[in-house]
Each structure stands twice: as C-alpha cells, then as structure tokens.
C-alpha positions as CSV (number, residue, x, y, z in Angstrom):
1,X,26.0,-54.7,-5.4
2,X,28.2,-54.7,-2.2
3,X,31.5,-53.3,-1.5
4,X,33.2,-56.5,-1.4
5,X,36.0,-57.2,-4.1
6,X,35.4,-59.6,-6.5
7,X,36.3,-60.8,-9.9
8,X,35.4,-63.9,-12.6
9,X,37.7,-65.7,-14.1
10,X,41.6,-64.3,-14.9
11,X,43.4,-64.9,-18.0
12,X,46.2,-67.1,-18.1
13,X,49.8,-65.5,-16.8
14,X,48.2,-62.8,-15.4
15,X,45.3,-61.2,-12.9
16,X,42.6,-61.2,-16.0
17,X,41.3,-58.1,-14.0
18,X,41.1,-54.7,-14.7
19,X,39.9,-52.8,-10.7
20,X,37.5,-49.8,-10.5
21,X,37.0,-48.3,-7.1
22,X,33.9,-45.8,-6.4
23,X,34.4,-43.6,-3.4
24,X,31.1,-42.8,-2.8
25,X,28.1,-44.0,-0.5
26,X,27.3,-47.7,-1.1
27,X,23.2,-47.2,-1.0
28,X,23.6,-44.2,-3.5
29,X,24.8,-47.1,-6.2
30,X,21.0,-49.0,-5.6
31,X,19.1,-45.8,-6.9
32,X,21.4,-44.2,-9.2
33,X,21.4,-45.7,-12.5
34,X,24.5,-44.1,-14.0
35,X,27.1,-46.5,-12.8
36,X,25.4,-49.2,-13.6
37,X,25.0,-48.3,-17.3
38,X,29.0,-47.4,-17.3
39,X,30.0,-50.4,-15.1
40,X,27.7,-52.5,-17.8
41,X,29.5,-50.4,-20.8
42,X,32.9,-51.4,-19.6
43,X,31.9,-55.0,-18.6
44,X,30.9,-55.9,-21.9
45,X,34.1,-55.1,-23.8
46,X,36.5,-56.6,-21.8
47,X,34.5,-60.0,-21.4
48,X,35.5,-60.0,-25.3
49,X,38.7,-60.0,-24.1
50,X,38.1,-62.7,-21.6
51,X,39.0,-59.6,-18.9
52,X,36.6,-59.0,-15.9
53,X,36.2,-56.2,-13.8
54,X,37.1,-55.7,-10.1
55,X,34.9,-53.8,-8.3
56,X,35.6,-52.2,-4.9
57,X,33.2,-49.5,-3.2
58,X,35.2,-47.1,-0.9
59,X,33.8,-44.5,1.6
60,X,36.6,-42.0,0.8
61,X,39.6,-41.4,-1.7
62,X,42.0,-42.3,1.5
63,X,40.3,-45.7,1.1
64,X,40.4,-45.7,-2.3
65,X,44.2,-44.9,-2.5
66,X,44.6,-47.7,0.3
67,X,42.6,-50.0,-2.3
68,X,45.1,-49.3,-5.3
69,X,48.5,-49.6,-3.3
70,X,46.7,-53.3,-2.0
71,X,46.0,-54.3,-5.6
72,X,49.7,-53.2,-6.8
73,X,51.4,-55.2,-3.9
74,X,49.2,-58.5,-4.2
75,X,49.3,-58.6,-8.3
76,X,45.4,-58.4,-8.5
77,X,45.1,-56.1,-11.3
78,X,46.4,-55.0,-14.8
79,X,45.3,-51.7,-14.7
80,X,42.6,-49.0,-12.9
81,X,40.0,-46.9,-14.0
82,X,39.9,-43.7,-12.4
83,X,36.9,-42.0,-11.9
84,X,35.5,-38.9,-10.3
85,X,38.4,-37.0,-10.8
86,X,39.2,-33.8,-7.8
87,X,40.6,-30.7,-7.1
88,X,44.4,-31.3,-6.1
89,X,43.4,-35.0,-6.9
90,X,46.5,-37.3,-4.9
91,X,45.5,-40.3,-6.9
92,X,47.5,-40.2,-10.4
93,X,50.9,-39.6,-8.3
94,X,50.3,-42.8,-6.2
95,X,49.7,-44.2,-9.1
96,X,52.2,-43.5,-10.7
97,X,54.4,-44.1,-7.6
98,X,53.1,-47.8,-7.6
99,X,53.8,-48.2,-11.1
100,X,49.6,-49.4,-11.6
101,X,48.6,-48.7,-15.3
102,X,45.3,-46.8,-15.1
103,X,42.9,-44.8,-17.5
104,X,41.4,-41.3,-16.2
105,X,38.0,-41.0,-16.9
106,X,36.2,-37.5,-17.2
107,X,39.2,-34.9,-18.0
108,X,38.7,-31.6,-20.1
109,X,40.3,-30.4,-23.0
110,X,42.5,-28.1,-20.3
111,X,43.9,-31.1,-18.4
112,X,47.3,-31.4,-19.0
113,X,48.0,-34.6,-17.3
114,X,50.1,-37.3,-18.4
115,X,47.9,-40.4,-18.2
116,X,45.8,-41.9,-20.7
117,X,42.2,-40.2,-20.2
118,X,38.9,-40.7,-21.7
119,X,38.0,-36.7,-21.5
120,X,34.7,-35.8,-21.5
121,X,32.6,-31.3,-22.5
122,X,31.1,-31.0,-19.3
123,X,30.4,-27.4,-20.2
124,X,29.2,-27.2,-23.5
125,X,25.9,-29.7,-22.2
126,X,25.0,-26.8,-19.8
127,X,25.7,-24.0,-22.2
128,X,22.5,-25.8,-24.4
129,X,20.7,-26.8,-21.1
130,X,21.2,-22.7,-19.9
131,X,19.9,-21.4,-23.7
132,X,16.7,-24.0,-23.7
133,X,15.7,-21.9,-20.2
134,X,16.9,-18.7,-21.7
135,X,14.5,-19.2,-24.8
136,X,11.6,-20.1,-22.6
137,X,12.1,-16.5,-20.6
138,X,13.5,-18.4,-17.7
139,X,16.0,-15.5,-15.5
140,X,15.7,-17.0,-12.2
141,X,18.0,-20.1,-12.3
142,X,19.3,-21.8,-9.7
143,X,22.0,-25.4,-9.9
144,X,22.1,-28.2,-7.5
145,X,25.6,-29.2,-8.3
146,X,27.3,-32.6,-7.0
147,X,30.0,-32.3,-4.8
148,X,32.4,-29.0,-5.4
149,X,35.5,-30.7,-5.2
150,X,34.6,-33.1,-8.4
151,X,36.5,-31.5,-11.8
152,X,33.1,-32.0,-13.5
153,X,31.5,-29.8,-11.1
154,X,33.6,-26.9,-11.0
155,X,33.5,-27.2,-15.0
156,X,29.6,-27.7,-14.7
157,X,29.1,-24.8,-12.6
158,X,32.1,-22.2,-14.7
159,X,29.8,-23.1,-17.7
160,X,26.5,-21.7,-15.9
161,X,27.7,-18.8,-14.2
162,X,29.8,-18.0,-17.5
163,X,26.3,-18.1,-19.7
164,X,24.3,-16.5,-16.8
165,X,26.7,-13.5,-16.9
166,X,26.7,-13.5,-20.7
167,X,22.9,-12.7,-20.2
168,X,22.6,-10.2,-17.2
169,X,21.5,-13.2,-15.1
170,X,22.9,-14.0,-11.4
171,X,22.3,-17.8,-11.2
172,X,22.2,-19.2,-7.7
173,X,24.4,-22.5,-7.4
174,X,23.8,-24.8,-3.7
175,X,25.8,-28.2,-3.5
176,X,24.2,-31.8,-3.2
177,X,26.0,-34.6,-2.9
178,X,23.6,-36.9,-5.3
179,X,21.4,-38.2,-3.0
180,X,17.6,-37.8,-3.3
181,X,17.5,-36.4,0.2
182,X,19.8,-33.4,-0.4
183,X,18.2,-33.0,-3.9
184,X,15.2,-32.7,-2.4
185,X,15.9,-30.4,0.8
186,X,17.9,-28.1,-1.6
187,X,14.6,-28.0,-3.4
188,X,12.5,-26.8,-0.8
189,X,15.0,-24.2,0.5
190,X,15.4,-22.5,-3.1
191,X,11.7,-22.2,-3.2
192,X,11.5,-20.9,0.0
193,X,13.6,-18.3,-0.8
194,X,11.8,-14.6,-1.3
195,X,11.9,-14.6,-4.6
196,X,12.7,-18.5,-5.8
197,X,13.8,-19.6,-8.7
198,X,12.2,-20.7,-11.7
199,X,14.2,-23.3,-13.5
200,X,16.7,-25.8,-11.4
201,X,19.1,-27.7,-13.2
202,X,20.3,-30.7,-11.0
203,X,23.8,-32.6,-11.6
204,X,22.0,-35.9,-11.8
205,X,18.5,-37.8,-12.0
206,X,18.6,-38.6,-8.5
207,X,18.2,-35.8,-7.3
208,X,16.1,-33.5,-10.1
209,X,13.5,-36.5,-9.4
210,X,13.3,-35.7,-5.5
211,X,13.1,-32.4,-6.2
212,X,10.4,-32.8,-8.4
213,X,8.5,-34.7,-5.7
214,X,9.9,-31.7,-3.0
215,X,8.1,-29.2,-5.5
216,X,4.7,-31.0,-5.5
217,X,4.1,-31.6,-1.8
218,X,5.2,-27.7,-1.7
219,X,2.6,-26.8,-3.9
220,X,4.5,-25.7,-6.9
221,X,3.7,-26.6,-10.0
222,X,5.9,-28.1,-12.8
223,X,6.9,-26.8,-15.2
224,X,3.3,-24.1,-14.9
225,X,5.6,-22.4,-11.9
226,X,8.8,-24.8,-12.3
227,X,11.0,-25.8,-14.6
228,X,13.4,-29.0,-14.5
229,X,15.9,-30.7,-15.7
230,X,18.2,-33.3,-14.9
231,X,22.0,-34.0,-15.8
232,X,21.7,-37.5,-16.5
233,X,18.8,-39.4,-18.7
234,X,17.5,-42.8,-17.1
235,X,13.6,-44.9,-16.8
236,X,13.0,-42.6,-13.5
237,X,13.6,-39.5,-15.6
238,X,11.3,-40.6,-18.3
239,X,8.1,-42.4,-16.2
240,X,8.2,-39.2,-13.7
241,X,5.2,-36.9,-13.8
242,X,6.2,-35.2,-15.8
243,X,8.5,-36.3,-17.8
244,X,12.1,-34.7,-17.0
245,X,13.7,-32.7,-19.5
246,X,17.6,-34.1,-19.1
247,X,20.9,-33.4,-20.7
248,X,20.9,-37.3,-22.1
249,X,24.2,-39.0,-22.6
250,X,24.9,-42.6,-23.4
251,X,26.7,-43.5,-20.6
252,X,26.7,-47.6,-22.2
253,X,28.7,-46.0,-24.9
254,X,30.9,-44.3,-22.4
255,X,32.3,-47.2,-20.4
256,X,32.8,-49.4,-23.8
257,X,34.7,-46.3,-24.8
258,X,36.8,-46.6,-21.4
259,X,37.3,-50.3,-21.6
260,X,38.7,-49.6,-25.2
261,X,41.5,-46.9,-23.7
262,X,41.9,-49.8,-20.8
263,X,42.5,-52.6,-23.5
264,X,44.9,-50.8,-25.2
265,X,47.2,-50.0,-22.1
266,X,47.0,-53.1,-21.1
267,X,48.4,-54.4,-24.7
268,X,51.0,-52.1,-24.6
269,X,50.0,-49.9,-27.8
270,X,49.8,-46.3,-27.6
271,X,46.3,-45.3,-26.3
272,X,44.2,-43.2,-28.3
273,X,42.6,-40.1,-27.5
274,X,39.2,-40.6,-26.9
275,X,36.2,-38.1,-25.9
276,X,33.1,-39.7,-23.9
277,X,29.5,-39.3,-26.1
278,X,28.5,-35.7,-26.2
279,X,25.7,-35.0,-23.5
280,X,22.7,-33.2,-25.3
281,X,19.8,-31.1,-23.8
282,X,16.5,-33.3,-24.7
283,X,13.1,-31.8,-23.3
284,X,10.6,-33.6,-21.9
285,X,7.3,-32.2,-20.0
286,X,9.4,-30.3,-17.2
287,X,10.3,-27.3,-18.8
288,X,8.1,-24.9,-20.2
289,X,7.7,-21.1,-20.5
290,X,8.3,-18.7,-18.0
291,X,5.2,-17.6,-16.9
292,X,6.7,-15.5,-13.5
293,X,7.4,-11.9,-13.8
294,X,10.7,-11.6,-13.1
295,X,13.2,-8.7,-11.5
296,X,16.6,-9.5,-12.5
C-alpha cells in the first residue's frame, strides 16, 4: 500500500467515499498487521453500501490536517475517520471548522467530546495483562509504550503505573514508536540495566516480536529469565518462538464497528454509541513464572 489517494467506484450524487488518513511512517504499514485488519473491517461494510474507502498516508498530523481541508474543498469525501487521537489534538476543531462529518476512533469513557466516537478500555486490558505477571511473581516490570502523545498511550501507561502502585511495584515505562528497531533497542537497554526487568509488556506485536529476537541474541532466555507480551494478537505473535502471550482484540470487528458509526452519519440518523471489542490478556509460551529473586 502507498500513500497515494485512491478510491473505487462513488455512488451516484455524491463522492461514494468515506477518507482515512494515517500519519505515521509508510513502511511501518508493510509489517504491522493491525491496520490492515481495521482498514479490511471497515472496507467490508461499506462495500455493502456500495461506499469505498479513501486512503491517504501522511508523515505528520500537519499533513494530515492539510489532507482533510483538500478533501472538504474538492467534494471528495462524505465523512473521515479519525484515528490515533493526541494530546491537545487540533484535528476535531478543523474539522469542525470545515464542516467534514467524521467518526473518532479510540476515545475513553472520560472524553467529553462532541463527535461521534467509537470509544475503546485501553486500561482495563493492562490491568489483566499487569495481574497475569503479578500471579506469576513477576515485580520487575518494565512498558515499551507507543508514542506519549497518543490518548491510548497515556491511558495504557496511567493503567500500569496505577496497578504497579497498587502492589508496591515501581514499573519502568521507555517510549517506542512501533517500529521493530526501537522495540528492539529498548529491549536491549532494559536488560542492560543493573538489575533488568523481568516482564516487558510492549504497545504492539511489532515491536514485543523484535524484542523477543533482541532478548535471544542477548542471551536471555524467554520466558526461563523473560517474560512477554504483546498489545496486539497477529500470525507473527503466534508462529514466534515462543509463542507471545498478547492482550488479543479483534481489530476486524473493530473497523466493521467504525464503518457502522460512519454509515450512520453519513445517513443522517443519530449515531449510536458504540465501544470497540474488549482486548483480553491470552497467554501463550512467553510468560511464565518468576524465577529471579527480586528487591523491590
């Protein structure tokens, strides 16, 4: 997939489209599955609609904003999907300002915002992920979040450090940015550290699977010295050696669930409330007991 806009065919009287811009690096889109499960999710239910989806990959919100205001003026879309919402986030006011329908995707229960939203527990998946590590013995835990600046990962991260507290346990949280390279030299520098962790929780497969391979070539073992898992289920989590334990949602599910919220704005009807499938904790062969005496 490029970053090219395209579309099929429009419906008669109107654009027959319905845009999504992603601001993030193109090649991450090749290797990380979740997108293409949602994209596919959302896809599906508007072609019963005869609706296709325009896609757009951005480097940065600014380009992303640019996007929407060149959508509004040219007529190319009925509505947006708005993903990846952030801190101070300057996209739902231009939106509004241009007067382009959209659906925001990933909002908590605490987000007061006007706009229709598909909202989504990020915390209440790591709360089960942090009491699976807990049970094993686990006290050293460290997070590889995605970027801070993301809604989900502020929320992900307030959810760990919460729990840790709640059991006299100082969790140590470093930021990725998705890829497999940072996944994997965040890896090696926790377990470099003088006394490393021993359970990571990583905001997505991408990067829980690099650190996986960053813990073998180091010599540790998983999940003998290591435990893992991944925010995000998908084939690489599940043909890995081992097998990652992930917080496993179905992200399909999620963009049909989208697309609904989209089809309904787009009719006019008042749009539901809708909540994305609950992520749950499902373990695989990378977690096990703690086996590491620990000091905290």
């Amino acid at each position: 997939m490029d970053a090219s806009e395209h579309t099929g065919t429009a419906g008669a009287g109107f654009s027959g489209a319905v845009g999504l811009v992603l601001a993030r690096p193109a090649r991450l889109l090749g290797v990380e599955p979740f997108f293409m499960e949602f994209i596919a999710g959302i896809e599906e239910r508007l072609a019963e609609r005869g609706l296709s989806l325009l896609l757009h990959v951005v480097a940065d919100q600014e380009a992303e904003i640019a996007a929407y205001r060149r959508w509004a003026e040219r007529g190319l879309v009925e509505a947006v999907v708005v993903v990846n919402r952030t801190v101070d986030d300057r996209r739902p006011p231009v939106l509004r300002e241009l007067g382009l329908p959209a659906v925001l995707v990933g909002a908590g229960s605490g987000d007061d915002t006007p706009m229709p939203a598909v909202r989504t527990d990020d915390a209440g998946p790591v709360r089960e992920a942090l009491a699976h590590l807990l049970d094993l013995g686990h006290r050293r835990i460290a997070r590889v979040s995605g970027p801070a600046g993301l809604l989900h990962t502020r929320a992900r991260t307030g959810a760990l450090v919460e729990g840790c507290r709640e059991a006299g346990v100082e969790p140590v949280v470093v930021e990725g940015d998705y890829s497999g390279e940072s996944g994997a030299r965040l890896t090696a520098e926790l377990l470099r550290r003088p006394e490393p962790p021993t359970a990571i929780l990583y905001d997505n497969d991408v990067m829980a699977v690099a650190g996986l391979g960053a813990a073998k070539e180091m010599g540790v073992a998983v999940p003998e010295r290591l435990s893992l898992i991944a925010w995000d289920d998908s084939t690489m989590c599940r043909l890995a050696s081992p097998p990652l334990t992930t917080m496993s949602v179905d992200v399909h599910q999620y963009g049909v669930l989208v697309a609904e919220s989209v089809l309904e704005l787009v009719d006019g009807l008042p749009v539901a409330e809708r909540w994305s499938p609950t992520a749950r904790c499902v373990p695989r062969g990378s977690t096990a007991r703690c086996t590491v005496p620990s000091t905290a």
